[in-house]
Backbone as CSV, one residue per row, in Angstrom:
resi,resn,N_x,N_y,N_z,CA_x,CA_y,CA_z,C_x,C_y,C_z
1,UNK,12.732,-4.776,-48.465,13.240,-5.632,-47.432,12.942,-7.095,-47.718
2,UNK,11.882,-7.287,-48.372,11.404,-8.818,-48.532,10.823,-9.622,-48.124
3,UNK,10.980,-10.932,-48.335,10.233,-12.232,-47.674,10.945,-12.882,-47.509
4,UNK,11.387,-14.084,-46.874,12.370,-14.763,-46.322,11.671,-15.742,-45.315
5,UNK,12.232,-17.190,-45.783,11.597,-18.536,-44.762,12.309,-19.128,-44.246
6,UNK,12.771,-19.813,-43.399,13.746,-20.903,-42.723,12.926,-21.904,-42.388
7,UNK,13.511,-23.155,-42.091,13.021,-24.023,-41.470,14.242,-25.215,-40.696
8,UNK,13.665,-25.076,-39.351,14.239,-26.115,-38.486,13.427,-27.178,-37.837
9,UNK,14.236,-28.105,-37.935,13.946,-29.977,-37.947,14.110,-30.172,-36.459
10,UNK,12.832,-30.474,-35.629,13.091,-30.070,-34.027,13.431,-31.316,-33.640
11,UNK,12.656,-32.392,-34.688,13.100,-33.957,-34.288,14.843,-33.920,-34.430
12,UNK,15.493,-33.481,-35.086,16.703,-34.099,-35.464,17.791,-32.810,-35.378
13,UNK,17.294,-31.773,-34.892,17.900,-30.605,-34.354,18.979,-30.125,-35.278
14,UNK,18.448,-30.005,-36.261,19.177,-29.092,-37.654,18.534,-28.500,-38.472
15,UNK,18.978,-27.921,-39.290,18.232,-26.787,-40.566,17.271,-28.135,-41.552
16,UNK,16.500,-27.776,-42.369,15.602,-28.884,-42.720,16.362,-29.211,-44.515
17,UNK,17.379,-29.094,-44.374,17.542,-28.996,-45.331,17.323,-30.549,-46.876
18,UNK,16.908,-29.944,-47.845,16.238,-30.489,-48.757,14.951,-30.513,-48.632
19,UNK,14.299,-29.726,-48.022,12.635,-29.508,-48.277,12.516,-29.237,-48.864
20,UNK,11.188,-29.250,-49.883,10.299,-28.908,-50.626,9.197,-27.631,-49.866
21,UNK,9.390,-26.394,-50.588,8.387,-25.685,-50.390,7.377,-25.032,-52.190
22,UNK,6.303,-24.392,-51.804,6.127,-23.406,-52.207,5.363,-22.184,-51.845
23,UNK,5.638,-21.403,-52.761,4.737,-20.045,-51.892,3.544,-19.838,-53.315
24,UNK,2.501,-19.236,-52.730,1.296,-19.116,-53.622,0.556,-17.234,-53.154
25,UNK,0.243,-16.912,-53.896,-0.576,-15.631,-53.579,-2.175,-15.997,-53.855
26,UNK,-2.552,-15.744,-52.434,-4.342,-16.049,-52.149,-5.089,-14.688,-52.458
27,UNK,-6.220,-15.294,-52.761,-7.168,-14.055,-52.947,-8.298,-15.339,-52.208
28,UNK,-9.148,-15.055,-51.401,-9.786,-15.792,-50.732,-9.520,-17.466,-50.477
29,UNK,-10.690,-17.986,-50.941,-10.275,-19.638,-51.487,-9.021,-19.924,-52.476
30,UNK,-8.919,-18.942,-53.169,-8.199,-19.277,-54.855,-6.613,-18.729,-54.219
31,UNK,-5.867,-19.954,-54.617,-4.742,-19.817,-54.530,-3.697,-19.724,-55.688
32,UNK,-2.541,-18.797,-56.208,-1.979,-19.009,-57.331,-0.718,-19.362,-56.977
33,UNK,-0.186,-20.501,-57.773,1.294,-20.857,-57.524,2.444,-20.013,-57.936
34,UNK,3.136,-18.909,-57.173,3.929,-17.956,-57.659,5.657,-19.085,-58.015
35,UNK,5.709,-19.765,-56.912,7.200,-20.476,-57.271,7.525,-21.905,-56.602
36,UNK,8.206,-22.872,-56.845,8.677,-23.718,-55.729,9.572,-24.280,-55.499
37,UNK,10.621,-24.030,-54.479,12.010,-24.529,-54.100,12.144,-25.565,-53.623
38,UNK,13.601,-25.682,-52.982,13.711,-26.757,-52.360,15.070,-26.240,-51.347
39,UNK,14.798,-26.409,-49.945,15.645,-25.580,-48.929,17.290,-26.019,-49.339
40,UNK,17.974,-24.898,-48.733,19.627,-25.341,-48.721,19.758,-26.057,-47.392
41,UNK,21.079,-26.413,-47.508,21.602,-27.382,-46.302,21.697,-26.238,-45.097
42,UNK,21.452,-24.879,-45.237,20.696,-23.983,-43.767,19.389,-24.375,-43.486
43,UNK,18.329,-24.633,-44.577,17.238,-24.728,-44.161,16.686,-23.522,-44.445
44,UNK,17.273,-22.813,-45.681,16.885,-21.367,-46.292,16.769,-21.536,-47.789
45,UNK,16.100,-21.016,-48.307,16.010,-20.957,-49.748,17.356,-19.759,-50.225
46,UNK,18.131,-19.972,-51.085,19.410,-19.301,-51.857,18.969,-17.906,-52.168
47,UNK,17.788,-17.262,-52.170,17.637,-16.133,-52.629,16.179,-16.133,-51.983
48,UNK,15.997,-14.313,-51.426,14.749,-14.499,-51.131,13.293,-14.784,-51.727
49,UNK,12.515,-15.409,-50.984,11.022,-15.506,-52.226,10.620,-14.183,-52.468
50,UNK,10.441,-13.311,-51.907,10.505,-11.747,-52.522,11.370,-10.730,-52.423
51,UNK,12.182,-10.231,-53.661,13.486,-8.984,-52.919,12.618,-8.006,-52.776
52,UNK,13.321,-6.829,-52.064,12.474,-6.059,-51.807,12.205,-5.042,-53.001
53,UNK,12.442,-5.461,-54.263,11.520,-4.394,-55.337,9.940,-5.377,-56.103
54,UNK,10.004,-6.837,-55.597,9.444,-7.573,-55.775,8.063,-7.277,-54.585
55,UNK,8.247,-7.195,-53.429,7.246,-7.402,-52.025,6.208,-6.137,-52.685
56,UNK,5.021,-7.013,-52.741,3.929,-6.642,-52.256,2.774,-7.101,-51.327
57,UNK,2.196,-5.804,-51.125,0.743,-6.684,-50.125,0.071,-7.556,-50.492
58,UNK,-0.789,-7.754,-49.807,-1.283,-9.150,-49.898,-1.545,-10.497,-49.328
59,UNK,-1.958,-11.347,-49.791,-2.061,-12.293,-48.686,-1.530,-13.385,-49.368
60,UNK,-0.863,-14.241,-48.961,0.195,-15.232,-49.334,0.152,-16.480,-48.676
61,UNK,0.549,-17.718,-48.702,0.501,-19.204,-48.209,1.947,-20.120,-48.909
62,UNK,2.898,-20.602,-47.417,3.671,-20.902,-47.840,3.184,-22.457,-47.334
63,UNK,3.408,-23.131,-48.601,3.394,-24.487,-48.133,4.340,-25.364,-48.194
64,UNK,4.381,-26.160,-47.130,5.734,-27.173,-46.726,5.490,-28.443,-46.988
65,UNK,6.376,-29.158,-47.193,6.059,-30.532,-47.738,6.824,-31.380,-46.718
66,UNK,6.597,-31.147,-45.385,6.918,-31.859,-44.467,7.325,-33.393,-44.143
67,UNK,5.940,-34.348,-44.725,5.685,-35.159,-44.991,7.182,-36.428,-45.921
68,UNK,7.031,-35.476,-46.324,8.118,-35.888,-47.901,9.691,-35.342,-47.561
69,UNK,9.956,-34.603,-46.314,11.170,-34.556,-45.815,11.375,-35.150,-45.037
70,UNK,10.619,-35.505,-44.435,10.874,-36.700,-43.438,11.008,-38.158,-43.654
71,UNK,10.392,-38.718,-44.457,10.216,-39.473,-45.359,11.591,-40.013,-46.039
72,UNK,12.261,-38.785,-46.734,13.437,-38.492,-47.170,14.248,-38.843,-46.562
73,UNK,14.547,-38.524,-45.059,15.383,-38.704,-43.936,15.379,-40.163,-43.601
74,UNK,14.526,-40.706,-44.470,14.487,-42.039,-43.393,13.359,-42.780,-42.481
75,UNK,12.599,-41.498,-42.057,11.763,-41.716,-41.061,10.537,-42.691,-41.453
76,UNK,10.233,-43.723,-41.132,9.020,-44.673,-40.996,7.993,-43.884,-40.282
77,UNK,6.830,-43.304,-41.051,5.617,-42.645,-40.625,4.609,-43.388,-40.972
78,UNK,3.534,-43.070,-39.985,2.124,-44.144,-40.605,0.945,-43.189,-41.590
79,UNK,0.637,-44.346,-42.010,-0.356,-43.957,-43.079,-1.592,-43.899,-42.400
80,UNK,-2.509,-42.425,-42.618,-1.280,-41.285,-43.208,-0.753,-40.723,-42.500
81,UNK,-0.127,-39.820,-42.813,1.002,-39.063,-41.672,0.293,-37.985,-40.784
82,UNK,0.572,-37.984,-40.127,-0.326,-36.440,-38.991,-0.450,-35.504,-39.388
83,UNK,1.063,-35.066,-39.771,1.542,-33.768,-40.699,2.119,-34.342,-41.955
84,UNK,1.225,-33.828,-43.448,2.173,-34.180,-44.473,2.598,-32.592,-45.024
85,UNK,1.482,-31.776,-45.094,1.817,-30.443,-45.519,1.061,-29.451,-44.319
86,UNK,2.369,-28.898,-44.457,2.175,-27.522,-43.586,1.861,-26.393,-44.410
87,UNK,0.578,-25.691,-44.263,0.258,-24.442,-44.872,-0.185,-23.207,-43.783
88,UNK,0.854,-22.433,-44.223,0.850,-21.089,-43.800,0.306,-20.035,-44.146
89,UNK,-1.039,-19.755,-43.880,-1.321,-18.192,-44.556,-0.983,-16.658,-43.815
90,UNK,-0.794,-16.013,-44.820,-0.105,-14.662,-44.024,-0.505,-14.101,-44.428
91,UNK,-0.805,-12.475,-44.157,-0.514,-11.349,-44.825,0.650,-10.143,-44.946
92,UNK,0.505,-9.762,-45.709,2.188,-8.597,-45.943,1.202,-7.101,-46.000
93,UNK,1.234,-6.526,-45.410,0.297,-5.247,-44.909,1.485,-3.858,-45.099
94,UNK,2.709,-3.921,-45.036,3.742,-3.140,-45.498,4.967,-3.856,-46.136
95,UNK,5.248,-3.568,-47.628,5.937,-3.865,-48.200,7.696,-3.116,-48.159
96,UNK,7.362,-2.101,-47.276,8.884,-1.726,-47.306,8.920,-2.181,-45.893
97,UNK,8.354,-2.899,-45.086,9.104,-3.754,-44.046,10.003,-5.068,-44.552
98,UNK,10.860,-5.997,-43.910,11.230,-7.029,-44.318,10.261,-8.155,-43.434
99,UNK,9.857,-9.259,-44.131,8.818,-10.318,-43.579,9.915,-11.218,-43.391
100,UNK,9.942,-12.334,-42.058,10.756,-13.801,-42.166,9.736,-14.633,-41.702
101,UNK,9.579,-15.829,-42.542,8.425,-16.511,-41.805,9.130,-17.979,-41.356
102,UNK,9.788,-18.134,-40.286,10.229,-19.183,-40.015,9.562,-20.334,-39.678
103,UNK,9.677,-21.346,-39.072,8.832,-22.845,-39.201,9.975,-23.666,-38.466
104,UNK,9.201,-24.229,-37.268,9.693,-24.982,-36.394,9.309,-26.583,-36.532
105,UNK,9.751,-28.112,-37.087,9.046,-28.208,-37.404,9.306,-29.937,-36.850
106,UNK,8.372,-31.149,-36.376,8.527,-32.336,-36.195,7.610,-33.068,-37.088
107,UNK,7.842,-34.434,-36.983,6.329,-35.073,-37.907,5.278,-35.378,-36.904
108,UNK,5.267,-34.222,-35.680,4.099,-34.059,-35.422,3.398,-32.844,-34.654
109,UNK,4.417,-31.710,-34.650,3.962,-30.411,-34.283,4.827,-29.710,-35.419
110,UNK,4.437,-28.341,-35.238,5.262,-27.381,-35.783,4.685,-25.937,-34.993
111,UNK,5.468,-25.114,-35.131,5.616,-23.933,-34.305,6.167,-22.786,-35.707
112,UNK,5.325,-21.666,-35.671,5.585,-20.357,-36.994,5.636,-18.912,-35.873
113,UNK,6.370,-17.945,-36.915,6.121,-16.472,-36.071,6.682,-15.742,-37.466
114,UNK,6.135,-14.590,-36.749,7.213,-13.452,-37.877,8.323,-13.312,-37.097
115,UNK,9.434,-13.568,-37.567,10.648,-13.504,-37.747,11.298,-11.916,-37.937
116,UNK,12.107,-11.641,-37.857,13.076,-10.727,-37.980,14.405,-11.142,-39.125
């Protein structure tokens, strides 16, 4: 079933598109960099970060580069920014479920859930 992220821009009420993410697989402190995209004009990455012959358990951290999309857009933020990166840690506890980890997101809150 997989892994799967979205992200929506609550300041400007659209998909976030042209973010910078990546996803990493944690083992405590130690984080490894598995990949890193950059969202479509949905605010979805083109293919999922895990298909489902790929998903395993584990514990995982998707990080957002918030900071630097906003930035992008235009936006005048102060130094430094409130939010520059958003990091998400999760775990995947069944791999033949499908995971969505969506991200709600302003340059100064953000809001996450498991997704469907």
């Amino acid at each position: 079933m997989g892994l799967s992220t979205h992200v929506l821009d609550t300041m400007h009420g659209c998909p976030a598109a042209g973010m910078a993410l990546a996803l990493y697989a944690t083992d405590g402190a130690a984080a490894t960099l598995l990949k890193r995209l950059v969202l479509n004009r949905d605010g979805r990455t083109d293919a999922p970060l895990f298909d489902d012959a790929s998903l395993r358990t584990g514990t995982f951290r998707l990080c957002f580069d918030v900071a630097g999309y906003f930035k992008a857009r235009g936006l005048a933020l102060p130094e430094p920014q409130f939010l520059n990166q958003v990091n998400l840690d999760f775990g995947i506890a069944d791999a033949a479920q499908h995971y969505h980890v969506p991200l709600l997101v302003s340059p100064w809150s953000y809001c996450t859930y498991r997704g469907s």
